[in-house]
C-alpha positions in Angstrom: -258.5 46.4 70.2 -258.0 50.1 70.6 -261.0 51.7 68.4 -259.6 55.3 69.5 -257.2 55.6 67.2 -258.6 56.2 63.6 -257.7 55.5 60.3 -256.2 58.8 60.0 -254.0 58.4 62.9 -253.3 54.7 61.9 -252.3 56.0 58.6 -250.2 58.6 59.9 -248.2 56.7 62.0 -247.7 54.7 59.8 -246.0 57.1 57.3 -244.5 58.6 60.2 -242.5 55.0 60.6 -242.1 54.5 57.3 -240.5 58.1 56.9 -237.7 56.1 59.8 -237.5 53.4 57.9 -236.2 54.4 54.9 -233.7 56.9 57.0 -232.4 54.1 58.5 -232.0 51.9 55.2 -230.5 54.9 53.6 -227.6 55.5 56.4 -226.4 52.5 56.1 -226.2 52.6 51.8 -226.5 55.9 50.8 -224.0 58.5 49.7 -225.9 60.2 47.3 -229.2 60.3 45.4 -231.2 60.6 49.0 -234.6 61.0 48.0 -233.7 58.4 44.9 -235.1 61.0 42.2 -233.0 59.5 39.4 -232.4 55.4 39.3 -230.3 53.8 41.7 -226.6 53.3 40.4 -223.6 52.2 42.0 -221.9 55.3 42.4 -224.7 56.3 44.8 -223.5 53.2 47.0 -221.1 54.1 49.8 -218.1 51.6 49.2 -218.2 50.0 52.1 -221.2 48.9 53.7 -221.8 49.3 57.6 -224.5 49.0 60.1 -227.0 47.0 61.3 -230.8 46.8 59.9 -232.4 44.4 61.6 -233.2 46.1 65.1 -234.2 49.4 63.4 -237.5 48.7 62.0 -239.1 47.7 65.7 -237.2 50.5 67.2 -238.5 53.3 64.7 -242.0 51.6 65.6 -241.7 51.9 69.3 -240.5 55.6 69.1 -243.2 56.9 66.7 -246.0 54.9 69.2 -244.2 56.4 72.4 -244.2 60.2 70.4 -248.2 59.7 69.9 -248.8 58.8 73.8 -246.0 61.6 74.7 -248.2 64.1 72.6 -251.9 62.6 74.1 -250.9 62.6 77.9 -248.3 65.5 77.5 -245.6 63.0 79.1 -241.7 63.3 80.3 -239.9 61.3 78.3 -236.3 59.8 77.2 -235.7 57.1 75.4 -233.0 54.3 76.3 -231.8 52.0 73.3 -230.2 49.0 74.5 -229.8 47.1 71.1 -226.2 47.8 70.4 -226.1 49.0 67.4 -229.6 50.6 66.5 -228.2 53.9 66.1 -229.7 54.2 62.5 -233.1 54.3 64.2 -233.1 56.8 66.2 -231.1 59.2 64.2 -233.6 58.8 62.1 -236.5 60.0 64.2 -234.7 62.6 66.0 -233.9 63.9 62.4 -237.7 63.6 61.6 -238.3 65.3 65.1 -235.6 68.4 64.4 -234.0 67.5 67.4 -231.1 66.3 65.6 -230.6 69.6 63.4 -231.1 71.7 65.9 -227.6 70.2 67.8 -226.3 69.6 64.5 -226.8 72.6 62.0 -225.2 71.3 59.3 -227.7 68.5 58.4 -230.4 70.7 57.4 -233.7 69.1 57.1 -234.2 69.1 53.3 -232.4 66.8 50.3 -228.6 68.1 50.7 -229.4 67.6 54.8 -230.7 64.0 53.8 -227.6 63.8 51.6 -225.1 64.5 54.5 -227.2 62.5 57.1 -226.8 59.2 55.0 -223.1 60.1 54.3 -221.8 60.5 58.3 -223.2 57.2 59.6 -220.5 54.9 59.9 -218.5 56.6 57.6 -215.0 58.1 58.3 -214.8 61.2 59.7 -218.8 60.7 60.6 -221.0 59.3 63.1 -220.7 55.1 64.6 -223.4 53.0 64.2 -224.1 52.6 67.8 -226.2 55.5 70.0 -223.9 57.2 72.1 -222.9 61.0 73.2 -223.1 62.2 69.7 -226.8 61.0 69.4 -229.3 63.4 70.6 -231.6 61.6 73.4 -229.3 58.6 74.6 -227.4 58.5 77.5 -226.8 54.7 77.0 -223.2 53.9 74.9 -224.5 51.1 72.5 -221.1 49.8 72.4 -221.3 47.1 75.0 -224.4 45.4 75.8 -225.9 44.7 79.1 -226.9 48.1 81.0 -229.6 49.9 79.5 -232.0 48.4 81.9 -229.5 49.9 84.9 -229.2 53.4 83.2 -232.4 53.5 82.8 -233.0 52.9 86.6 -230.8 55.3 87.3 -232.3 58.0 85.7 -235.5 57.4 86.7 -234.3 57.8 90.9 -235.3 61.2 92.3 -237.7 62.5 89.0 -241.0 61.6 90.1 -242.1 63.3 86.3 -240.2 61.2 84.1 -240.9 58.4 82.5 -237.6 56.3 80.8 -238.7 53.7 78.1 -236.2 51.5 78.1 -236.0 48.9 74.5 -234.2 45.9 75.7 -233.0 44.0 72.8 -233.2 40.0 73.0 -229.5 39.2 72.7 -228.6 42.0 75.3 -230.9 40.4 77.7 -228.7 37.3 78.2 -226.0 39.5 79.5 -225.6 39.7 83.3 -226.0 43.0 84.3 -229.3 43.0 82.4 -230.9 39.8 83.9 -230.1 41.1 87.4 -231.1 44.6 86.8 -234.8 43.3 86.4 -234.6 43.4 90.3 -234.1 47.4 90.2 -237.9 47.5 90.5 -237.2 46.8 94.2 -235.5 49.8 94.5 -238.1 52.5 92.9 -240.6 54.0 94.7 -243.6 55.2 92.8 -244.3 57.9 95.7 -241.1 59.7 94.8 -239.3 58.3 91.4 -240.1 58.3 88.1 -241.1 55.8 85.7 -239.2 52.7 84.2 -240.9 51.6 80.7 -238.9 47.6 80.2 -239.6 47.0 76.6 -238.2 43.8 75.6 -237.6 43.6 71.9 -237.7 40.0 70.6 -237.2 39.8 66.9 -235.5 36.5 67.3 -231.5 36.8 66.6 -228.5 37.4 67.5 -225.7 37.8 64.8 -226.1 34.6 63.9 -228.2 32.7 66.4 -231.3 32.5 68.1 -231.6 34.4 71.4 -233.3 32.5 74.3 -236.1 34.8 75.2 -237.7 34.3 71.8 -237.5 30.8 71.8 -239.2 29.5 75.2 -242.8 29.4 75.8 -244.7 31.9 76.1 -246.2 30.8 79.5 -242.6 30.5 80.5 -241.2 33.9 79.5 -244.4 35.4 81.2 -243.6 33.8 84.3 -240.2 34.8 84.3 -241.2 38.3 83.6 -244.0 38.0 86.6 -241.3 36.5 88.9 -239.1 39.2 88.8 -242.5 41.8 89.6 -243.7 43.0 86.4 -246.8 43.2 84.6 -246.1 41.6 80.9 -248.2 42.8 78.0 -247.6 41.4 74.7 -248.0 43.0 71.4 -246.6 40.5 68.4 -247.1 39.9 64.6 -246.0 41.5 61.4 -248.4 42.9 59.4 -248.3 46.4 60.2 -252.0 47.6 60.3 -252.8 45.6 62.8 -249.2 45.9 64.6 -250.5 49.7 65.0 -254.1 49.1 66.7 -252.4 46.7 69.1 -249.5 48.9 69.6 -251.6 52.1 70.2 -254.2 50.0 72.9 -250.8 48.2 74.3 -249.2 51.8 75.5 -252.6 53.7 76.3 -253.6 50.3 78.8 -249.4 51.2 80.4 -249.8 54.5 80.5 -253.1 54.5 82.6 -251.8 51.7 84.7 -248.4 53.5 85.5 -250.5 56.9 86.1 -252.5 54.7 88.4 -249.9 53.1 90.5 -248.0 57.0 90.8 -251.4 58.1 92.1 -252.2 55.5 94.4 -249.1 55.9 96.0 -249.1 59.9 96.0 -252.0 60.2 97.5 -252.7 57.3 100.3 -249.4 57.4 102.8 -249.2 53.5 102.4 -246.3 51.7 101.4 -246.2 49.2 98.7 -244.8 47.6 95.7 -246.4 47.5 92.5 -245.7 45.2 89.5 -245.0 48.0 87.0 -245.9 46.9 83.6 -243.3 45.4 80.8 -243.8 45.4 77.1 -243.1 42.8 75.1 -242.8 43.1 71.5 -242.5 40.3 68.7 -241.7 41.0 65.4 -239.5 39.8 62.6 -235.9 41.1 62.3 -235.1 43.1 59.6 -238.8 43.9 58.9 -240.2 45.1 55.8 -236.8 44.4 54.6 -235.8 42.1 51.9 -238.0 39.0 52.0 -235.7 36.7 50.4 -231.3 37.5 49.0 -229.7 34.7 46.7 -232.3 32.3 47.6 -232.1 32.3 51.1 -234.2 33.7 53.7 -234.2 37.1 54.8 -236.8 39.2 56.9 -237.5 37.3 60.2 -233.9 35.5 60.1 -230.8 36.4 61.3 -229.0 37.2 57.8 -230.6 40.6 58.4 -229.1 41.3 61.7 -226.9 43.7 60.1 -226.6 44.8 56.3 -228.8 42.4 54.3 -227.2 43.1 50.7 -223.6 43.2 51.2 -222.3 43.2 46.8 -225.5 46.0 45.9 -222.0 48.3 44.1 -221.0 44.9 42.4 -223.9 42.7 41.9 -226.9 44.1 39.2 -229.9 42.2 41.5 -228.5 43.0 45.0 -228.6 46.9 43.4 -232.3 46.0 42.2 -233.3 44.5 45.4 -232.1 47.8 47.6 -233.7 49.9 45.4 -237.0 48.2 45.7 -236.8 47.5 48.8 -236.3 51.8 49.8 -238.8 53.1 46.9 -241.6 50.2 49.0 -241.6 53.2 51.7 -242.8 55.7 49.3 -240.7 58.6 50.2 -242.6 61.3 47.4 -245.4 60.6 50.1 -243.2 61.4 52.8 -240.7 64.1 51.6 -242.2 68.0 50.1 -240.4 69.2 47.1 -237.3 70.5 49.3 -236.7 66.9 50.9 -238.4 68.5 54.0 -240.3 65.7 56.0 -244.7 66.8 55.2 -245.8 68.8 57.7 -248.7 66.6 58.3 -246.2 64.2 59.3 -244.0 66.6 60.9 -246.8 67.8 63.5 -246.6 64.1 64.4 -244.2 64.3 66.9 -243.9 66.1 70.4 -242.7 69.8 70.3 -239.7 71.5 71.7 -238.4 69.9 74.7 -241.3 66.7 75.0 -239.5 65.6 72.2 -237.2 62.8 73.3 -234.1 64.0 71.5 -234.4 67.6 73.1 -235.5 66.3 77.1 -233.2 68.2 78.8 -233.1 65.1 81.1 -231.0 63.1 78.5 -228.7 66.0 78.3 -228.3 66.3 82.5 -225.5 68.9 82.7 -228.4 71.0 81.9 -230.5 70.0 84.8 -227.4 69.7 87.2 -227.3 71.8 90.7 -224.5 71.9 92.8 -224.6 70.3 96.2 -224.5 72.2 99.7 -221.6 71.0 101.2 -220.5 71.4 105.1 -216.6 73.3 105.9 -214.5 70.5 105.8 -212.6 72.3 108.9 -215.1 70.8 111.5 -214.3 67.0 110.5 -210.9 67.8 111.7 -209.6 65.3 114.0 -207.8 66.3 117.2 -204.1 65.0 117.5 -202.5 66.4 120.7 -199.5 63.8 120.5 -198.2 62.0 117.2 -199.6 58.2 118.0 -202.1 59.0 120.6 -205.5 59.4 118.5 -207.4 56.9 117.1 -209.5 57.6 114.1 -210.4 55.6 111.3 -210.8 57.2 107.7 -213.7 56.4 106.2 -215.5 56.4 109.5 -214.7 59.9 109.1 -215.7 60.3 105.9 -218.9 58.5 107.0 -220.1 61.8 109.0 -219.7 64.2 106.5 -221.3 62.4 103.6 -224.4 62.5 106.2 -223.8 66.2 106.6 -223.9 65.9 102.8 -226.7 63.7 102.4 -228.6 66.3 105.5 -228.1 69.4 103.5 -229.6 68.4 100.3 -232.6 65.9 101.4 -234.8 68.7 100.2 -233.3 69.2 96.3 -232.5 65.2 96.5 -230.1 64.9 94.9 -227.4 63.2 95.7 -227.0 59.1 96.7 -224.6 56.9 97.8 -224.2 53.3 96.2 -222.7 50.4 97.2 -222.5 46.2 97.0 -224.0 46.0 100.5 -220.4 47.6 102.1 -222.1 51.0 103.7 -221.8 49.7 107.1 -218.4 47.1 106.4 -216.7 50.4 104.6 -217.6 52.3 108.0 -219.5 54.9 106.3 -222.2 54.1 109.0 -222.9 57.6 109.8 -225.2 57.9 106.6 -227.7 55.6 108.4 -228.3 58.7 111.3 -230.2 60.9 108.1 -231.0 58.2 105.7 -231.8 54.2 104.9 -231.1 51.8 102.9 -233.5 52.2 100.1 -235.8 49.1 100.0 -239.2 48.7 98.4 -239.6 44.8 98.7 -240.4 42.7 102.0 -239.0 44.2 105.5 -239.0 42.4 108.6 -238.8 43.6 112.1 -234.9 42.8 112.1 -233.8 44.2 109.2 -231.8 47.5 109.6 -232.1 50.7 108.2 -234.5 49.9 105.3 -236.8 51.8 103.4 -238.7 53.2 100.3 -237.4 56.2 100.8 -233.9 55.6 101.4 -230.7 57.3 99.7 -228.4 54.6 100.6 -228.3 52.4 97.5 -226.9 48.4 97.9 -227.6 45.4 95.6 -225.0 42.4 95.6 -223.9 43.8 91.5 -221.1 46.3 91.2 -222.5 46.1 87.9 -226.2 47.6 89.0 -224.7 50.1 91.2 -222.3 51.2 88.8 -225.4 51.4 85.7 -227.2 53.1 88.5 -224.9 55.4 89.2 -224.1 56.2 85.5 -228.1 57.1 85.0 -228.2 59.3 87.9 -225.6 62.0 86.5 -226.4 61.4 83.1 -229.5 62.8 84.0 -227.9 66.0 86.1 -227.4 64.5 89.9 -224.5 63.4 92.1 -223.1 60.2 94.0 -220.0 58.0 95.2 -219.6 54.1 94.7 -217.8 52.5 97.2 -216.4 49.7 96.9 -213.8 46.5 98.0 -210.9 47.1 96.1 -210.6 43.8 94.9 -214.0 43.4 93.4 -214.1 46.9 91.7 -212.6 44.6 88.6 -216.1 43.5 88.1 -216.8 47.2 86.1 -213.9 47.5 84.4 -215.4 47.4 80.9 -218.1 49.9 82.1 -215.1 52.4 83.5 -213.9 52.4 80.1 -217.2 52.6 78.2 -218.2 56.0 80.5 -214.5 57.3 80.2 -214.9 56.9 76.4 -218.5 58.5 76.3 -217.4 61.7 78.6 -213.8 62.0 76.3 -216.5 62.1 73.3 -218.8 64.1 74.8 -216.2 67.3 76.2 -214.3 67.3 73.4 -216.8 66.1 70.4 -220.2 66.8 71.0 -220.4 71.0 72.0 -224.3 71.1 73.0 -223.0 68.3 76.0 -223.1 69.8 79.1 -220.5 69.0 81.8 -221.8 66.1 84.2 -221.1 65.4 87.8 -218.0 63.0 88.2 -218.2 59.6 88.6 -216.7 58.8 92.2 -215.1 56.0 93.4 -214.0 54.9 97.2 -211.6 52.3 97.4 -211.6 50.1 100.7 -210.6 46.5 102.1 -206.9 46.8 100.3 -204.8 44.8 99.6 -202.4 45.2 102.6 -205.6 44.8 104.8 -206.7 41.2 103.7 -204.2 38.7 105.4 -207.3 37.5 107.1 -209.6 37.1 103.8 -206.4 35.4 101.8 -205.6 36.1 97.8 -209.0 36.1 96.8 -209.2 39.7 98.8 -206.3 41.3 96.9 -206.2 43.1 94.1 -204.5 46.4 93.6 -205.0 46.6 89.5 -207.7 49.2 89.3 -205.9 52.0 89.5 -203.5 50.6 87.4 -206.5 50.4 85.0 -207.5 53.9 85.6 -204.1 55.6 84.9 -204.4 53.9 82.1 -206.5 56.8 80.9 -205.4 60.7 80.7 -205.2 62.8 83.4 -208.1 65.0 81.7 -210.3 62.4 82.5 -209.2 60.8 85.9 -207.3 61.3 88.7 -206.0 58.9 91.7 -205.6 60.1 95.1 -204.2 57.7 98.0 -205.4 59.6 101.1 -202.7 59.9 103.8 -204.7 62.1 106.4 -207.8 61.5 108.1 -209.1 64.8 106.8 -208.0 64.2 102.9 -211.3 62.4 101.4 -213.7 65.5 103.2 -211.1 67.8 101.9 -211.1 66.3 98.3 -214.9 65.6 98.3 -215.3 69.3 99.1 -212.9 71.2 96.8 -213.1 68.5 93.9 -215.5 65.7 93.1 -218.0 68.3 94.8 -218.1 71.2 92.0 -216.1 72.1 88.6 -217.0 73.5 84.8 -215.0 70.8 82.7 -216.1 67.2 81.6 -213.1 65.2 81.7 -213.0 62.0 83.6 -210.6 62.2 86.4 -210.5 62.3 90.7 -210.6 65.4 92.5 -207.4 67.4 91.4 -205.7 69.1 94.7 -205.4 72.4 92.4 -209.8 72.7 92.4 -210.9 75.7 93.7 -213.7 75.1 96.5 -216.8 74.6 95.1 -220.1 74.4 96.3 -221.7 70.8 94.1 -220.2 67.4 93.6 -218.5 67.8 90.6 -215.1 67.2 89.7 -212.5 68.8 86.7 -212.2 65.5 86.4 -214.5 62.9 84.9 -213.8 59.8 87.0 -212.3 60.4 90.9 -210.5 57.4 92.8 -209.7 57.8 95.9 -208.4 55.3 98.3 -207.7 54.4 102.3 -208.5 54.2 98.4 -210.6 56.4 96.8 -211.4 56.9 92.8 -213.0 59.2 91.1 -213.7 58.2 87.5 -212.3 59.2 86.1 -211.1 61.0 89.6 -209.6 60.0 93.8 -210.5 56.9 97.4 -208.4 53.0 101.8 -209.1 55.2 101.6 -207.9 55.5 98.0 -210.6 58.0 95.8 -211.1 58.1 92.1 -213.2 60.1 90.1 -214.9 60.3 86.4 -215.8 63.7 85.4 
């Protein structure tokens, strides 16, 4: 048990997460009466009640925990939420922080800001109740479950600094893309990337069900967790004194063992892979909530997955309960006079940008450097009689994204990603300045792997696609390629980025423009007679289009020389975040970003939104 931290400290963070607490309780039933300084009535009740409580109180735990090691061992942060809808949270604590007044002015930090705060969240007009561009810190869309772990990956590629604690929530872990992107710790190498935090929540439920993790063995979900390569440390209970000790030892024993692994492998030239640690932590849903509604079971169940008093406007003892359950928190402890958090508690919490809602690596347009990119003249090829040349596309292609990939090995940058089609899309040229990055077992046959590759290829369109999202989020560039009849698989997460970067160019001013999200097409349809039916599938840039043209654009490349052209002129620089594919009208630029969010392109290439069979499509 961790005898560093002192009563004091104990007791401070534990304000400090009761302070989140009863910001999170008020979002979701507050419109007036913030700091409840007269009796709870109804009228103070928003009229319809939204949200979800239960994930909140272990979230606003973990962050106030993760703010006392950021402050200790003066860390690089972000935070990752991948519980869908614990946006309450961390509102709440980048409120308490400042982060969230300084990108939103309006909600001052004092009662009337407390007033206004409560009011937006899931309110019309207002703020949803899931994290996403609006919400200082995330570059995760809470929306859809299933790739915080692979965002968090992403991010972490090419910043040898930062560390990304990533809260996995129990029901989000049975998803797909999250149980496969455990394996992205054979992809990270501690000589050159940054940190990956895994920190599984289980507090049991689902909306209404148990969720598997919490309900094997221990010894069991510790294997699992040791099979895929971690470390598992486990910090579980509910009674929050002790919760804090174990907590506090839990993330000083992960920090020195991460900080140890980083140096080990920065200072002896040996190659290795090391079982990076994952948290585990148990505790009730919905805690310190309501302990028992109408008889039935509350905190630790799953009737506090989301608002446990639903009738509190209508019903006398649901009113009674709330209003019990917010003064237990003891906000005239928390709150001066003005409504303004103490600053005892305040000083709590990391300053300027080591707090995780100001890292200017959750907010990567403000990080982002534009590429070095070769004249597109010099991938001409030569055509002295119509029908006498031989080329092929994407082989072409292939040699300038090495050029690309040549120029900028020193800023690093930029990577290429991939269901293990580099080679099969004929992009082979890559593999002349670069590998396949690697960091688990390598044989004597195996080709082109290494720690230190650029070239990124798991069998997931999902993982490559969550990758990929994490790396611009975070300020750098890359291309997915990809079979055109497979790219279906990411439909759902084409739509959840397009939705994000719509939000965050139009909504959300303090956003800065990210690189597009680029897509090459290959394999189409009018290429597999030999694979059959199962190979064809045109319907992704019908999805696509689907979407304006501020946000995507499709090119069908006709000429050899069109994807170099459009990489260099379109995906490869631009000012504006919309999703779309290189647009022929770009002026040449000298970074891989697009007008356009997304870029498709197609021999086909996309880029999301934008242009590649080359068919290319691109996201900006």
């Amino acid at each position: 048990m961790n005898d560093r931290l002192s009563k004091d400290e104990r007791d401070g963070i534990d304000a400090y997460w009761r302070a989140a607490n009863y910001l999170s309780v008020g979002q979701i039933y507050l419109l007036d009466n913030p700091l409840l300084r007269e009796p709870l009535r109804p009228a103070h009740i928003k009229p319809r009640l939204l949200g979800h409580w239960g994930t909140s109180p272990g979230l606003n735990f973990i962050y106030v925990h993760l703010n006392r090691v950021i402050r200790n061992h003066d860390l690089n942060m972000i935070f990752v939420t991948g519980p869908g809808h614990g946006a309450p949270a961390i509102v709440a604590n980048t409120y308490l922080e400042g982060s969230y007044t300084e990108c939103f002015p309006a909600i001052t930090r004092d009662a009337e800001g407390l007033r206004e705060l409560f009011r937006q969240f899931s309110f019309p007009g207002g703020i949803p109740s899931h994290t996403g561009p609006e919400t200082p810190g995330s570059i995760n869309e809470g929306g859809e479950l299933g790739y915080s772990l692979a965002h968090a990956f992403g991010a972490a590629f090419d910043n040898p600094d930062l560390i990304v604690a990533c809260v996995i929530g129990d029901g989000e872990a049975e998803t797909g893309p999250l149980a496969a992107a455990w394996h992205a710790n054979k992809f990270l190498n501690p000589a050159t990337d940054g940190v990956v935090l895994p920190i599984l929540h289980l507090n049991g439920y689902k909306i209404s069900n148990p969720t598997i993790l919490a309900r094997i063995h221990r010894d069991e979900l510790t294997s699992l967790l040791r099979g895929y390569g971690y470390t598992p440390y486990f910090v579980e209970g509910f009674e929050p004194a002790a919760m804090h000790l174990k907590m506090a030892d839990t993330l000083d024993q992960v920090v020195a063992q991460t900080g140890e692994i980083q140096k080990r492998a920065r200072t002896h030239e040996e190659a290795f892979r090391p079982r990076w640690p994952v948290l585990v932590l148990v505790t009730p849903k919905g805690w310190t909530g309501p302990k028992e509604v109408d008889g039935l079971k509350m905190e630790g169940t799953w009737r506090s997955h989301q608002v446990p008093l639903a009738e509190v406007r209508t019903n006398p003892e649901h009113l009674a309960i709330l209003e019990r359950w917010l003064r237990s928190y003891r906000a005239e402890e928390l709150f001066d006079a003005s409504g303004r958090l103490r600053a005892e508690l305040a000083a709590l919490a990391p300053e300027r940008e080591r707090r995780m809602g100001s890292n200017p690596h959750a907010n990567g347009g403000c990080l982002l450097k534009d590429l070095k990119l070769p004249k597109v003249e010099a991938y001409a090829v030569e055509m002295p009689e119509p029908g006498e040349t031989y080329a092929e596309s994407t082989r072409v292609l292939g040699t300038y994204l090495r050029d690309v990939m040549r120029l900028n090995a020193d800023t690093r940058n930029f990577r290429v990603f991939g269901p293990d089609e580099t080679a099969s899309n004929r992009l082979n040229a890559l593999f002349e300045v670069t590998d396949r990055t690697w960091d688990a077992e390598r044989l004597d046959s195996d080709d082109h792997l290494s720690p230190d590759g650029r070239v990124m290829e798991i069998l997931s369109e999902h993982i490559c696609q969550g990758w990929l999202e994490g790396y611009l989020l975070t300020g750098r560039h890359g291309l997915f390629s990809s079979y055109e009849a497979f790219i279906h698989i990411v439909d759902s997460m084409f739509n959840q980025h397009a939705k994000w970067l719509k939000v965050a160019s139009r909504e959300v001013p303090w956003r800065r423009p990210i690189a597009s999200l680029n897509y090459l097409l290959t394999s189409h349809v009018w290429r597999q007679d030999h694979n059959g039916f199962t190979h064809q599938d045109p319907g992704f840039i019908d999805h696509v289009v689907n979407k304006k043209a501020d946000v995507i654009r499709v090119y069908t490349c006709r000429q050899m020389r069109t994807p170099c052209s459009l990489l260099s002129t379109g995906a490869c620089g631009a000012e504006t975040w919309s999703m779309s594919s290189w647009p022929a009208s770009s002026p040449s630029c000298s970074g891989f970003r697009s007008k356009m969010p997304f870029t498709i392109a197609t021999p086909a290439l996309v880029f999301g939104p934008g242009p590649a069979t080359m068919s290319m499509a691109s996201l900006t």
